[in-house]
N, C-alpha and C positions, 0 to 999 in steps of 0.2 A: 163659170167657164174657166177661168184663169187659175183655179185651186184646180178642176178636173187635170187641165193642163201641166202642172207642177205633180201631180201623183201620179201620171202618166211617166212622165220623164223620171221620176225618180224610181219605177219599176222596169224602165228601160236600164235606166242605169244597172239598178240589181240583176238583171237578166244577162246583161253585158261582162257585169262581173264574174258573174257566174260561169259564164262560157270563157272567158279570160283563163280563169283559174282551170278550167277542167282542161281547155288547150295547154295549159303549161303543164298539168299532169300528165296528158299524154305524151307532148314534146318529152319530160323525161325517164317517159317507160317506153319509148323507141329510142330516144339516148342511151338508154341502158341495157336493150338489145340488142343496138348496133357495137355497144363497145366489146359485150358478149360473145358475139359474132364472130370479130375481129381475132379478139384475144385468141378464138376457139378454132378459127383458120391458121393461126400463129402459130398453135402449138400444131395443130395437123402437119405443118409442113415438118418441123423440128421433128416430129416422131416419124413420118416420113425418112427423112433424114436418115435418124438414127438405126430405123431397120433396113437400110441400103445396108450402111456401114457394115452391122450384123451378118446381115447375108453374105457381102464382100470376106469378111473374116470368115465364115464358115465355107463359104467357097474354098477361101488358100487354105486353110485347115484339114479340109478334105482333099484336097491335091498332094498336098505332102504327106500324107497316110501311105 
């Protein structure tokens, strides 16, 4: 009974680990999404940005013609 006992727990163990490790795999491929993300709204704004600018300059450009 006490050896059933002991392989029991020590395939709990393995199972435990098992899903440890696959949680931290996913933990880092949504870390890695989320910083993707990020970066990828970051530059939207900045490119945003820059075709204001753009238009602002072709606007006076065309006024002064």
């Amino acid at each position: 009974m006490k050896d059933d006992y002991i392989t029991d727990s020590s395939v709990l163990e393995e199972k435990l680990d098992l899903l440890i490790k696959r949680f931290k795999e996913q933990q880092g491929i949504i870390d890695s999404y989320v910083q993707r993300e990020r970066e990828w709204k970051k530059d939207k704004v900045i490119h945003k940005q820059e075709i204001s600018k753009l238009e602002k300059t072709i606007i006076r450009l065309e006024a002064n013609e």
